[in-house]
Structures are given as structure tokens and as C-alpha cells.
MARDO-862083 format. One record per residue (C-alpha): residue in three letters; x, y, z. Coordinates in steps of 0.001 Angstrom, whole numbers. Example, Ala and Ser with C-alpha at 12.3 -4.5 7.8 and 13.67 -1.06 7.14 Angstrom:
BEGIN
{"ALA" {12300 -4500 7800}};
{"SER" {13670 -1060 7140}};
END
This chain:
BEGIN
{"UNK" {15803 14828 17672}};
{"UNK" {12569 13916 16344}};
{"UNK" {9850 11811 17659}};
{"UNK" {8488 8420 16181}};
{"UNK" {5759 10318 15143}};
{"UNK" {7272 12780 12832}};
{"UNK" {9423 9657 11302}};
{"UNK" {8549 9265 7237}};
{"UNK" {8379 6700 5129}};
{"UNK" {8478 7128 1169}};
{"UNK" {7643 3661 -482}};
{"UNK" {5479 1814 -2842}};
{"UNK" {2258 161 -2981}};
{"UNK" {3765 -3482 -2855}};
{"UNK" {6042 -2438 19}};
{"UNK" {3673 -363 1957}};
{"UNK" {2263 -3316 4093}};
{"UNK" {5604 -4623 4493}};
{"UNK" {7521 -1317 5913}};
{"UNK" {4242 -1125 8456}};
{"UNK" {4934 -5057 9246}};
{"UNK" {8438 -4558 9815}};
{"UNK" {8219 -1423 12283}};
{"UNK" {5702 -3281 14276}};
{"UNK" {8067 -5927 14207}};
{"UNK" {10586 -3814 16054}};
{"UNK" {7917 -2403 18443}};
{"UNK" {7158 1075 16940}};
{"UNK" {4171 2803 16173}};
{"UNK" {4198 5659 13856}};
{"UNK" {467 7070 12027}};
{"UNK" {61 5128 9079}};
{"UNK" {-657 8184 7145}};
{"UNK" {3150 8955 7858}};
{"UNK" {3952 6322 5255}};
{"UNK" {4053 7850 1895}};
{"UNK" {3017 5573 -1331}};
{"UNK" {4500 6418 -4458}};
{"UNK" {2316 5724 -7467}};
{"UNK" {5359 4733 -9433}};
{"UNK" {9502 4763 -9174}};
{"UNK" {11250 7741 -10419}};
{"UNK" {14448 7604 -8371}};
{"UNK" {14848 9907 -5441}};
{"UNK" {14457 13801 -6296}};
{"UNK" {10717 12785 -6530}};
{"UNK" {10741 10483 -3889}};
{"UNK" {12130 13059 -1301}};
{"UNK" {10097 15920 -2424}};
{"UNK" {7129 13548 -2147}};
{"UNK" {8025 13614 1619}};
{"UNK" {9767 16845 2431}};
{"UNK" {6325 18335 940}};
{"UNK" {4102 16292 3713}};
{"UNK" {6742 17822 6650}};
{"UNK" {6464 20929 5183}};
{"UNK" {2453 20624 4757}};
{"UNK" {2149 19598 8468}};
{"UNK" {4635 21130 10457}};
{"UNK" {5691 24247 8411}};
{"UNK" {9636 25121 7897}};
{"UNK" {11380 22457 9446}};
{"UNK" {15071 20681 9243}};
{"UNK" {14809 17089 7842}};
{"UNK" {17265 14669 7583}};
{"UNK" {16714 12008 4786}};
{"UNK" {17764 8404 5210}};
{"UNK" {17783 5243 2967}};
{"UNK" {16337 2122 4897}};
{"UNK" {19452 80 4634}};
{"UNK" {22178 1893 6041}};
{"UNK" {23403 1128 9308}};
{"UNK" {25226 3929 11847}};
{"UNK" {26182 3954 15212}};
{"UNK" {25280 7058 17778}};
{"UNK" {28654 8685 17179}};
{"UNK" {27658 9067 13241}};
{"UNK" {24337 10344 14056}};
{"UNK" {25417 12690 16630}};
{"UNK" {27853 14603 14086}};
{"UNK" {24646 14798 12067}};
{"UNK" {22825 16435 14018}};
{"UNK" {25780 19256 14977}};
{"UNK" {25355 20069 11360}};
{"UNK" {21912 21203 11893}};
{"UNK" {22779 24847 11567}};
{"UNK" {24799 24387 8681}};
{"UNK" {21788 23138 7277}};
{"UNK" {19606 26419 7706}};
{"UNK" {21945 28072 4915}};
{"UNK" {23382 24901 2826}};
{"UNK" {22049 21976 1431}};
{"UNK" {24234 19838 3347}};
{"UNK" {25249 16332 2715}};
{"UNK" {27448 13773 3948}};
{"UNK" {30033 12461 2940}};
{"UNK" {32162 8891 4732}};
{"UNK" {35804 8873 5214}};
{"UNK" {37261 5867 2548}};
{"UNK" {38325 3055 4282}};
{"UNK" {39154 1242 666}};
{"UNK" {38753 2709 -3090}};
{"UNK" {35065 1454 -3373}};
{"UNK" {33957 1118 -6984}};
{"UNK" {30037 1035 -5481}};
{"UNK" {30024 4452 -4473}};
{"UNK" {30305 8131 -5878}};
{"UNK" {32546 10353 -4400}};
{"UNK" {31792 13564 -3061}};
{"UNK" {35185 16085 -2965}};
{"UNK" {35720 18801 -521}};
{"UNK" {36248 22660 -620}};
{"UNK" {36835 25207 1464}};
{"UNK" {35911 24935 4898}};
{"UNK" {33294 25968 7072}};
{"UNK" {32086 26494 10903}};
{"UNK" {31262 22732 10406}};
{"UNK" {31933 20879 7017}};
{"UNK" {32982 22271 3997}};
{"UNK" {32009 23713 555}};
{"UNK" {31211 21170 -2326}};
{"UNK" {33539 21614 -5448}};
{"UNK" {32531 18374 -7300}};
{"UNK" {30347 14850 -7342}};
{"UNK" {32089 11528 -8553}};
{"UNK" {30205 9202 -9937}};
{"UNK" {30823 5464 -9156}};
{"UNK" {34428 5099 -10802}};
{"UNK" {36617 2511 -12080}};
{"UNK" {39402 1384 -9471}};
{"UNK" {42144 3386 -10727}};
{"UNK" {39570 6646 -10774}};
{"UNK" {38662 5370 -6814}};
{"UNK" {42255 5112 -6217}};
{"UNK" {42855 8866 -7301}};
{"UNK" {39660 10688 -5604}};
{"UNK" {40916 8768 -2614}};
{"UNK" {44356 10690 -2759}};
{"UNK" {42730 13741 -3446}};
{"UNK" {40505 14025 -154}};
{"UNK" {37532 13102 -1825}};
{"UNK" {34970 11616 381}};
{"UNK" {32204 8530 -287}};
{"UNK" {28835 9867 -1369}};
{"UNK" {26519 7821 1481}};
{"UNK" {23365 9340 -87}};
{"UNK" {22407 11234 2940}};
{"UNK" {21058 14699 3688}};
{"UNK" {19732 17620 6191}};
{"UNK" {17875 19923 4230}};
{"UNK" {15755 23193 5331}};
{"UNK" {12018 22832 3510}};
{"UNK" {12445 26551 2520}};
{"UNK" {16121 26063 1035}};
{"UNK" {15114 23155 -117}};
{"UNK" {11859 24288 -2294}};
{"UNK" {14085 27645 -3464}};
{"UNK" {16907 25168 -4685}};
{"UNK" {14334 23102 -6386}};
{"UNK" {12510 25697 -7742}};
{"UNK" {15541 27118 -9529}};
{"UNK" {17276 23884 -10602}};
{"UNK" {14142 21619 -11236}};
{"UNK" {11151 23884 -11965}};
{"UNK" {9472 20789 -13460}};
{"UNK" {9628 18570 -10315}};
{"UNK" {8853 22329 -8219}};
{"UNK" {6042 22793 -9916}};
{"UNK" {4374 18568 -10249}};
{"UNK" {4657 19099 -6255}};
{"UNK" {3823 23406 -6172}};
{"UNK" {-173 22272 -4576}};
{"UNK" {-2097 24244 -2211}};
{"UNK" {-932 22931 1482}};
{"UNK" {-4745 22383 2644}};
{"UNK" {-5243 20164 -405}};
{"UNK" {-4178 16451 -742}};
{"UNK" {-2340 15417 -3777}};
{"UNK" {-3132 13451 -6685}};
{"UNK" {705 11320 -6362}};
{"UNK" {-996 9256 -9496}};
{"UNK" {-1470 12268 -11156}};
{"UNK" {1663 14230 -9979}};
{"UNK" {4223 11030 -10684}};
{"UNK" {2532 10586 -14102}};
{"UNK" {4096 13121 -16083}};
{"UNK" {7499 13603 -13696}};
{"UNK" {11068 12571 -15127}};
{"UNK" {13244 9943 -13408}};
{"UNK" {15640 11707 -11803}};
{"UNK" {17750 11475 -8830}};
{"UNK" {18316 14318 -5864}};
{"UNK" {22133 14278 -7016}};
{"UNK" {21525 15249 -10578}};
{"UNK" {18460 17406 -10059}};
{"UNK" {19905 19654 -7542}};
{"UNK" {23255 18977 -5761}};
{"UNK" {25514 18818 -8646}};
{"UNK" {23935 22162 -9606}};
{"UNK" {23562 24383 -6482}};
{"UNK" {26310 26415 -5276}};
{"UNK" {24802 26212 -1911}};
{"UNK" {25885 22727 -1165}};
{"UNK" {28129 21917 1798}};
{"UNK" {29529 18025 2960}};
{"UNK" {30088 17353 6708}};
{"UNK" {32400 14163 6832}};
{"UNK" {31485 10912 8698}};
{"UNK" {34565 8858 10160}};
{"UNK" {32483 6608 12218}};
{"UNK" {30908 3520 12411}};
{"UNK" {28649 3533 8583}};
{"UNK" {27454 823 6274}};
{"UNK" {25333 948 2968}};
{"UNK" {23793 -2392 3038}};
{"UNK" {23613 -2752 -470}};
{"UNK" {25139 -5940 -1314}};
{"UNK" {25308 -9214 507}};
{"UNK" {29253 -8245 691}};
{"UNK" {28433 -5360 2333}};
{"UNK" {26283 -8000 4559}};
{"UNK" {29173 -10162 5107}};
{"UNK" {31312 -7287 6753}};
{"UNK" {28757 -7048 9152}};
{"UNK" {28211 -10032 11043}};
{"UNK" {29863 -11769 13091}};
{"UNK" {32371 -14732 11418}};
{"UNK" {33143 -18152 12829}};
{"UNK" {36431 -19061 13303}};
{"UNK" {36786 -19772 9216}};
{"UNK" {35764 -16204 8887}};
{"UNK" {32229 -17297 7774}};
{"UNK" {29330 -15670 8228}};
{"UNK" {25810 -17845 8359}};
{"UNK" {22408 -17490 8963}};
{"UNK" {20075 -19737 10657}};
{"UNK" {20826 -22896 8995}};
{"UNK" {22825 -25859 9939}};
{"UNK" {25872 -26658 8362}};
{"UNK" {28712 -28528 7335}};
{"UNK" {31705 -26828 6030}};
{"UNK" {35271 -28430 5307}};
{"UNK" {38186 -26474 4150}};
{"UNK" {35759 -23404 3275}};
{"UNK" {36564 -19765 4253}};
{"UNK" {34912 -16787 4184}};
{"UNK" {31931 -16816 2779}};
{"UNK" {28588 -15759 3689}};
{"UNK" {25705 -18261 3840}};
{"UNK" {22172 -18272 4051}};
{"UNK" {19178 -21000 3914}};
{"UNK" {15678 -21840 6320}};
{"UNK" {16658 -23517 9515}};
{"UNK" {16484 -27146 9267}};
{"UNK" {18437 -27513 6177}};
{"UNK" {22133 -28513 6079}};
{"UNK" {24444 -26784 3607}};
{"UNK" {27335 -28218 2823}};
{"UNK" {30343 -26179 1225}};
{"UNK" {33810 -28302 782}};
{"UNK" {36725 -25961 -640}};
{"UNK" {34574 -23349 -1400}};
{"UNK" {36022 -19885 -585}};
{"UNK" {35048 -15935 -718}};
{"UNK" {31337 -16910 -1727}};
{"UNK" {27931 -16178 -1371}};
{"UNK" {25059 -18955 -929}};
{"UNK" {21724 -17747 -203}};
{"UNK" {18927 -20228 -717}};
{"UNK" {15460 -19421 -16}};
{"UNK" {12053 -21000 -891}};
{"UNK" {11746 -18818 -4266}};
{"UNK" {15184 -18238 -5030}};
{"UNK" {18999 -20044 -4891}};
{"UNK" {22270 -17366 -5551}};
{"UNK" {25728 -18758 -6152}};
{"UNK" {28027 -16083 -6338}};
{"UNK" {31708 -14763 -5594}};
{"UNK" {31111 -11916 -2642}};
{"UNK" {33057 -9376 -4897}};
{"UNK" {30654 -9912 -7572}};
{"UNK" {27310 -9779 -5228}};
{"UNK" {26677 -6133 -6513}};
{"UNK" {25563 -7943 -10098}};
{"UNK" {22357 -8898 -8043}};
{"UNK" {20510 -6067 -9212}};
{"UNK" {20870 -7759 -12577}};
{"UNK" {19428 -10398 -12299}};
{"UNK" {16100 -8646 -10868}};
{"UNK" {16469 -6123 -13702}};
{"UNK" {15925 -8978 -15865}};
{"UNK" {13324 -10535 -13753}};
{"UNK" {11405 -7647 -13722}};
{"UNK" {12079 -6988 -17451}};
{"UNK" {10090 -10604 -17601}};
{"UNK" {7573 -9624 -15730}};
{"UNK" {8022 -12192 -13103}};
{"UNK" {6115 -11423 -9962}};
{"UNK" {9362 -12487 -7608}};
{"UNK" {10991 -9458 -8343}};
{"UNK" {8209 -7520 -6788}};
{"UNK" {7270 -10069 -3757}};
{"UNK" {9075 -12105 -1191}};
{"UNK" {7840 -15300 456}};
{"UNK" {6319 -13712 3095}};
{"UNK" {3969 -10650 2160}};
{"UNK" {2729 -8196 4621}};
{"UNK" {-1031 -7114 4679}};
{"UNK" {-3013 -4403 6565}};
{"UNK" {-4402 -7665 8154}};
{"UNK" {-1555 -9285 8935}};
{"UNK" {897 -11504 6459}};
{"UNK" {1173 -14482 4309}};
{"UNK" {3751 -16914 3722}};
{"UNK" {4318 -19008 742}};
{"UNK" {5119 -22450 1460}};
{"UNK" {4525 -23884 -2307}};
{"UNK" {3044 -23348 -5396}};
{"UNK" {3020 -24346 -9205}};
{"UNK" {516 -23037 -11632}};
{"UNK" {-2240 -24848 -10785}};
{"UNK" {-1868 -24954 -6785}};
{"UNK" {-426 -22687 -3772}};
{"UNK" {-92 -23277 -479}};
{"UNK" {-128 -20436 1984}};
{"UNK" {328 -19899 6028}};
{"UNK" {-1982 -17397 6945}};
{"UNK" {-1453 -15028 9665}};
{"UNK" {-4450 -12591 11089}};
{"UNK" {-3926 -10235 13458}};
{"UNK" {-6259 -9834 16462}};
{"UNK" {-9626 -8024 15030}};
{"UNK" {-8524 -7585 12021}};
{"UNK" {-10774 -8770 8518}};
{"UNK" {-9785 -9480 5114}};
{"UNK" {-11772 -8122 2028}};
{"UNK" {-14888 -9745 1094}};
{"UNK" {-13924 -11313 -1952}};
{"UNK" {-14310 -14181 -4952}};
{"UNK" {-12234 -15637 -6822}};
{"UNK" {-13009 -16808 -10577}};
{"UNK" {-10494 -19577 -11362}};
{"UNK" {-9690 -21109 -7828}};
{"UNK" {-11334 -23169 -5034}};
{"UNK" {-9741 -22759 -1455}};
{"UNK" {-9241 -25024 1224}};
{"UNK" {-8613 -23309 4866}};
{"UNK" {-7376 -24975 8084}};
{"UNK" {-7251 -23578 11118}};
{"UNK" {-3175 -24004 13040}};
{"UNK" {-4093 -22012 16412}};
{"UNK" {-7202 -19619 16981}};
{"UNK" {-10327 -19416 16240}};
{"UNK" {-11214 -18286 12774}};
{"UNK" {-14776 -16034 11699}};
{"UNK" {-15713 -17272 8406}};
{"UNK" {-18393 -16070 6077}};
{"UNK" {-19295 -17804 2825}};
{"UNK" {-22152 -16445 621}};
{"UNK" {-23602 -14699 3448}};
{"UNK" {-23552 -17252 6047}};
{"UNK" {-20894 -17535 9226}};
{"UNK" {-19569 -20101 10938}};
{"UNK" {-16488 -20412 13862}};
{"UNK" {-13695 -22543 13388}};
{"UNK" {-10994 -24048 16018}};
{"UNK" {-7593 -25259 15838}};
{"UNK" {-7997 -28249 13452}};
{"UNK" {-11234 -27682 11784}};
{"UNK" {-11275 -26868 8312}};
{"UNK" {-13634 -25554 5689}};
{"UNK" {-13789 -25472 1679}};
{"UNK" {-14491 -22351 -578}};
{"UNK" {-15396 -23059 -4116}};
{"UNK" {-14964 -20633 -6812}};
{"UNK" {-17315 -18408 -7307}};
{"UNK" {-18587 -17941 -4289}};
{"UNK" {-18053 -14732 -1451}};
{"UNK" {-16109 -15242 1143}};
{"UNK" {-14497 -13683 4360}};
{"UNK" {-11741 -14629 7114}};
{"UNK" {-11610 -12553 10359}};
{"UNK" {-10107 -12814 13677}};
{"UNK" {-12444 -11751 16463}};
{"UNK" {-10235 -13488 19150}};
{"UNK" {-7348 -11682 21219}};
{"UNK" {-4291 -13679 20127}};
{"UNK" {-2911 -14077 16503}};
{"UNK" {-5354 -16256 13810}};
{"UNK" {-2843 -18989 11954}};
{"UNK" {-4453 -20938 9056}};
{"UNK" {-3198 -23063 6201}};
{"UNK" {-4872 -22335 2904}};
{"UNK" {-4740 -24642 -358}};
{"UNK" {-5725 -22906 -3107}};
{"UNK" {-6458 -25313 -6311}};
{"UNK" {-7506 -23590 -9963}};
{"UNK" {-6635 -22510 -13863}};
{"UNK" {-5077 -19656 -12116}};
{"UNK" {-3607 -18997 -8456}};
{"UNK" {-2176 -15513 -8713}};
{"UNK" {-2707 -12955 -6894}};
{"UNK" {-4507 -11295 -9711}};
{"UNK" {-7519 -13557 -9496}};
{"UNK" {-9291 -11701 -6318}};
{"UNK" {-12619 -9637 -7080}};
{"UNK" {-12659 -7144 -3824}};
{"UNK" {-16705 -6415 -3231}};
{"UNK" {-15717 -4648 845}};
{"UNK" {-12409 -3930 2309}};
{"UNK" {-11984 -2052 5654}};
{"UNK" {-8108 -703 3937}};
{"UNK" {-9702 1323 1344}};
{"UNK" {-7732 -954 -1410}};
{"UNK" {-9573 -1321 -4852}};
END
């Protein structure tokens, strides 16, 4: 078993303050240099050689088993993955989840011969139709959960041999850092399934028939959770429900939804976002923030609530000429000294006492004291106290993004 410290996480930049928020969240520490930024997406052969390079870099040949962050398994699950650790210093080994239903979400992974532990790979499914599910189903075949226990040295041979391209992007001296801006630039989008596993010969499936859930869809969600006595599942909110059944709901506390003869849906309301959908048709989420993203709208990218070095903001409201934030600073931690061109800001202080600096000069602020920033001018919010700095900020302007900060210090190293 490994220890917290020789965890992994391969991410983004918009993430990266996020994934550290949400381990400390759950009481875990793990080096921050153990979380892995990728300059840009290019599905998950990159992504995993981005971080089975570090392991290798740090801790020399070594077995790693590679997770996605939203699948959910119970000790039994994990235990039969770690039994297949010595089927992993020969095979690239991969596992596969017994059906429980002929899923049109996943690909399907289908069994060979067998081994000590496992069995040979003859084939990889992608996601079928129903009648196609229906078929692998009765042949054995197994669901593809994405998850693997590779050997760096097998691993880097198999590479090597199958994708020289992405072998050779990563092939850098260990005692030298990479350039990941310069590495991802020129690498193709591909993922670990098509760049290697449905191309080695060395590829072996151990099968899961335990507890095991992709969290991929708010159906997937629904499965989950507990259900009232309708068989619906809801979060937080207060509600009012007559003759509805099974569906899943979500909104803020505080706010009453109401369903009446609604069945087999999904309601998920949140301050940037409402979703009105049947649960069998939840997986049609990613299209709508394809074409968010494909408009260049900046929800796609960020929630309400973002997560900083420094702590985390919330976004309580905003149109294009004003946003309203709560601020949350964690004990002595700074923001970047910075100006803004297009916006004045307002700051008042909810519990704590706030450090401010403004063009040079710094002042301490308690709970209810306030202070105005105008544009233009260089400004600074720290926390010097011992508990966590809360402050509503008003920002007023031509322009409120997030785009509209000149950085001139910044203990985080960001630009």
C-alpha cells in the first residue's frame, strides 16, 4: 500500500487549487509538488505518462496503480487489486467490472485465457449500442472501468514500442525538470486504450465483482445515495414533492423545490446553472459543456466556488458590470499584489481581522469595517491572524472578469 505521500495527482491549471482544496477538505496532506499540472488536455496516455514519469523520476521502478477521481470502491475491490500486483511485474494489467446491466456508457473489455490471477486480453469494446452490450454481456466480456497497475519499466518498453512519439515528448534526463508546456505542445490527443492496450500483447484483465461505481453521470449519482421512501434522492434543499418518484434533486439549502408528477428526473439548480433532465439521458451533460466551452464561456471551466493557494472564493452574484464575492483567507496566507484596470472594489470584513495594503500604505480591519479600492491603484489582502479571514467584496467596473488582474508579487509563483 502506498503512503499519502507517494499519492499523485495529474490535473490542470484551473483545477490545481481546487484538487489541493478538496484533499485538505478531507484532512490529508500530500507535497504539493505531488500534484502534476498539465499545460493542456490530451486525454489520458499523456496524462498518465506525465505521472508515471515523476514515480519513476523519484522513486525508480515501481508498481503504480492509476485511478480516475470519480470512481468509488469499497475495500473488497481494492484488495483484489492489489493481489494482482505480481501479475503486474510481467503484464500491463487492467481491470475489468463484472456487468450488472448492458451499459451503453462503458467499453467492454473481453477475456482470454487464464492466468495465476486474471486472464489474457483478446479484445477492447468500445461503448456499444444496446443490442452490441447485450451480446459482449453473453460472451463474458467484462466493463472497461478505466483502471490500471502498471510496472514503470513495462510500462516505458510498451510505450516505447507502441507510441514512440509520446516515449520520446516524455524520454528527458531524470535529474532534469520538464518543460510540460513544451512537451504537451507538439503531443497528439490520445488515450492509454488506443495508444497502448489495444496494441500490446502483454495485456492481462483481473475482474472486479465488488462494490464499483464510475461517477460519471448524475444517474450514476442517483444509484448511490440513499432514496426516501419515493425512491428519491435529494441534496440539501427543502422540498415539496407530490406524486413524484425517483428522481434525483439538487439546489442550495434554503430553497424549496417543488416537483408534482414528475418522475425518473434530474433537477440540479445551482447559482450559475439550472439542468432539467430525464436520469437516462444525464450522460448528454457533457454536451452541453462541449458547447459551452465551444463558446468560450468561462462556466465551463469554473464553479461557484474557486479554490486558491490562499484559500477560496465564492460567487454570490454578478452581471457584467458588478460581482459579488465571499472571500475566504486562510490563516497567514497573502494574495498577489495586484491592480486592476477597469474595476473599483469594495471589501468588508464577515469575521477576522483583515491586513490591507493600498498603494503602499497598511491598515487592520475587524469584523464590520470596510474599505474601498479604486482602480488603478495596488493593493493587497492578508490574514496574519490564527483563524480563517471571511470578507465580502463588491467589485464595480467596464469589466469584472477574472482577466482584469495585473499581478506585480505573488508568494505562488503564478504569472
Amino acid at each position: 500500500m502506498s503512503e499519502i505521500s507517494e499519492i499523485f495527482v495529474v490535473t490542470n491549471e484551473s483545477q490545481k487549487f481546487f484538487v489541493i482544496g478538496q484533499i485538505k477538505e478531507l484532512e490529508y496532506e500530500i507535497p504539493t509538488d505531488n500534484v502534476l499540472i498539465e499545460s493542456e488536455g490530451k486525454n489520458t496516455l499523456p496524462a498518465i505518462c506525465f505521472g508515471m514519469r515523476e514515480i519513476d523520476r523519484r522513486f525508480g521502478r515501481s508498481i503504480v496503480g492509476v485511478f480516475s477521481s470519480d470512481h468509488i470502491l469499497d475495500k473488497n475491490a481494492m484488495e483484489t487489486i492489489i493481489s494482482a500486483e505480481n501479475l503486474a511485474s510481467d503484464h500491463l494489467v487492467t481491470f475489468g467490472i463484472v456487468p450488472t446491466s448492458p451499459h451503453t456508457g462503458y467499453g467492454y473489455v473481453k477475456p482470454a485465457e487464464g492466468l495465476d490471477i486474471g486472464y489474457k486480453v483478446s479484445d477492447f469494446m468500445e461503448k456499444p449500442g444496446f443490442e452490441d452490450a447485450k451480446k459482449y454481456i453473453k460472451e463474458g466480456c467484462l466493463w472497461n472501468s478505466g483502471m490500471f497497475l502498471f510496472d514503470t519499466d513495462i510500462f516505458f518498453a510498451e510505450l516505447k514500442y507502441h507510441a514512440p512519439d509520446v516515449f520520446e515528448a516524455f524520454d528527458i534526463p531524470s535529474d532534469m525538470s520538464l518543460d510540460i508546456k513544451n512537451v504537451y505542445k507538439n503531443l497528439p490527443s490520445v488515450s492509454i486504450d488506443y495508444g497502448i492496450m489495444e496494441k500490446s500483447n502483454r495485456v492481462a484483465v483481473v475482474k472486479l465483482d465488488h462494490k464499483w461505481s464510475d461517477l460519471g453521470n448524475f444517474d450514476a449519482l442517483y444509484d448511490e445515495n440513499e432514496k426516501d421512501e419515493q425512491g428519491n434522492v435529494v441534496y440539501d434543499c427543502d422540498n415539496v414533492l407530490i406524486d413524484s418518484t425517483d428522481n434525483l434533486i439538487y439546489s442550495k439549502p434554503n430553497k424549496i423545490v417543488s416537483l408534482i408528477d414528475v418522475n425518473d428526473m434530474v433537477v440540479v439548480d445551482t447559482p450559475d446553472a439550472l439542468l432539467i433532465c430525464p436520469r437516462k439521458s444525464s450522460l448528454k451533460v457533457k454536451d452541453v459543456v462541449t458547447a459551452l466551452k465551444d463558446a468560450n464561456d468561462e462556466r465551463a471551466q469554473f464553479q461557484q466556488t474557486v479554490y486558491r493557494p490562499w484559500g477560496s472564493y465564492t460567487i454570490l452574484e454578478s452581471s457584467e458590470r458588478h460581482k459579488i464575492k465571499n472571500i475566504m483567507v486562510m490563516p497567514g496566507r497573502t494574495l498577489s499584489l495586484q491592480m486592476h484596470h477597469h474595476r473599483s472594489e469594495h471589501w468588508v470584513v464577515v469575521k477576522g481581522m483583515a491586513c490591507v495594503q493600498v498603494n503602499g500604505k497598511q491598515q487592520f480591519l475587524r469584523q464590520g469595517e470596510s474599505t474601498f479600492i479604486r482602480s488603478g491603484e495596488k493593493h493587497r489582502l492578508s490574514n496574519h491572524g490564527k483563524i480563517p479571514l471571511e470578507i465580502i467584496e463588491v467589485q464595480l467596473g467596464e469589466r469584472v472578469d477574472e482577466d482584469d488582474i495585473v499581478r506585480f508579487d505573488d508568494e505562488y509563483g503564478r504569472a
